[in-house]
C-alpha positions as CSV (number, residue, x, y, z in Angstrom):
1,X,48.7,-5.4,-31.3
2,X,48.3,-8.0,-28.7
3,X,47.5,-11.5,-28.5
4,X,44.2,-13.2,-28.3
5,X,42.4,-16.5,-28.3
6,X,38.5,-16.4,-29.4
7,X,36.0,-19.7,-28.6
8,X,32.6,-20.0,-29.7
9,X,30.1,-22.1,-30.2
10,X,27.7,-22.4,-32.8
11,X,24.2,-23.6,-32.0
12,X,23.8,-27.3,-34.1
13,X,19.9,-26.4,-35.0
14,X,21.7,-24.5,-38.1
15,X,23.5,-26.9,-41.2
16,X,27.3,-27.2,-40.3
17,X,28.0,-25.2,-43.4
18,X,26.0,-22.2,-42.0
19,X,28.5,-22.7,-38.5
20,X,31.3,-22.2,-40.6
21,X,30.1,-19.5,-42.9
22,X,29.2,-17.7,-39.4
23,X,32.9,-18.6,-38.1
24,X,34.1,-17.1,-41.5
25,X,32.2,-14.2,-41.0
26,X,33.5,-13.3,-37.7
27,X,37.1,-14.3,-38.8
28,X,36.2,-11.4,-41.5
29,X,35.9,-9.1,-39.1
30,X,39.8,-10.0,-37.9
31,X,41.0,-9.5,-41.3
32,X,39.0,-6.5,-42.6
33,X,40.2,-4.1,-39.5
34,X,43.9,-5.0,-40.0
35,X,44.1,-8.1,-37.9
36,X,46.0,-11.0,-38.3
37,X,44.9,-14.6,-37.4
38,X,47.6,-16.8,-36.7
39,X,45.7,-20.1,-36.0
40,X,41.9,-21.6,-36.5
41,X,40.5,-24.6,-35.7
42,X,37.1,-26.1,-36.3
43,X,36.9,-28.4,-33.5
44,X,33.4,-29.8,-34.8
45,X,30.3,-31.0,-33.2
46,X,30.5,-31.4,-29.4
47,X,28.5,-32.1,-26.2
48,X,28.0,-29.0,-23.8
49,X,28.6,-29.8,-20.4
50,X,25.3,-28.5,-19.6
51,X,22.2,-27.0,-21.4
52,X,22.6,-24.0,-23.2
53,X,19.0,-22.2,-24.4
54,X,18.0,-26.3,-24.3
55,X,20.6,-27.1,-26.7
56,X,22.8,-29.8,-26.0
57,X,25.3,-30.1,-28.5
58,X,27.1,-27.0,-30.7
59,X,29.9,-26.6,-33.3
60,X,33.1,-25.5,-31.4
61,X,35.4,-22.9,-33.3
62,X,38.9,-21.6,-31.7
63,X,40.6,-18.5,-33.3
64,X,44.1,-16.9,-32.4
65,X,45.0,-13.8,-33.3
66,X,46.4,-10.6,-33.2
67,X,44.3,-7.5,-32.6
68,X,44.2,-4.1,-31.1
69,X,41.1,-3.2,-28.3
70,X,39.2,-1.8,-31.5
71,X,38.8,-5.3,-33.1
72,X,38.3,-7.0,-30.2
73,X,35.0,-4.7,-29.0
74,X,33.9,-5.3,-32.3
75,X,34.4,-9.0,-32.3
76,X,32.9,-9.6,-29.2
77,X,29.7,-7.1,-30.7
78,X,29.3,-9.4,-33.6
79,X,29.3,-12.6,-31.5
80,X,26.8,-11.2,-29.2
81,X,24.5,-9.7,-32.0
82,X,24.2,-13.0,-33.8
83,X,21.4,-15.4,-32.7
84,X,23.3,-18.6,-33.6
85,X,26.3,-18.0,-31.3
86,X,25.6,-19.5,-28.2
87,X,28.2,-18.6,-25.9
88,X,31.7,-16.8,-26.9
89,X,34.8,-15.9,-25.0
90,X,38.0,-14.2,-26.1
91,X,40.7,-13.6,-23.9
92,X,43.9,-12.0,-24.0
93,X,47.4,-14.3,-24.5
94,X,50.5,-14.0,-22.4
95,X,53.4,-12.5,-24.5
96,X,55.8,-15.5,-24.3
């Protein structure tokens, strides 16, 4: 398994319990295909940098983890199916 970081941001239109039942669920995804996540931070309610689908703000969310390719295709399928994720990005960690 290798190592990953995942960031995403959650559109503020939805209740900031629904962003973190929607960061749940995509940490569920992690877990329920044998993945492990080592670190996850809720990094709150932020200003973009610019305009995103005329939202200005969003809920930020950081995951690390460990995953095969398998979870991460499926990760990144989730993220881009649901209609409250903005923008993701995962990206693969340096072995340190």
């Amino acid at each position: 398994m290798n190592k990953y970081e995942m960031m995403f941001i959650v559109k503020t239109t939805v209740e900031e319990d629904a962003a973190k039942k929607i960061a749940e669920d995509l940490k569920s995804v992690i877990t329920s295909m044998k993945g492990e996540i080592t670190d996850s931070k809720d990094l709150g309610n932020k200003k973009l940098a610019y305009s995103i689908n005329k939202e200005i703000t969003g809920f930020y969310f950081v995951v690390d983890f460990n995953a095969t390719n398998e979870i991460v295709s499926e990760l990144d399928r989730k993220a881009r199916i649901n209609e409250n994720v903005l923008r993701h990005m995962i990206i693969r960690l340096d072995e340190e």
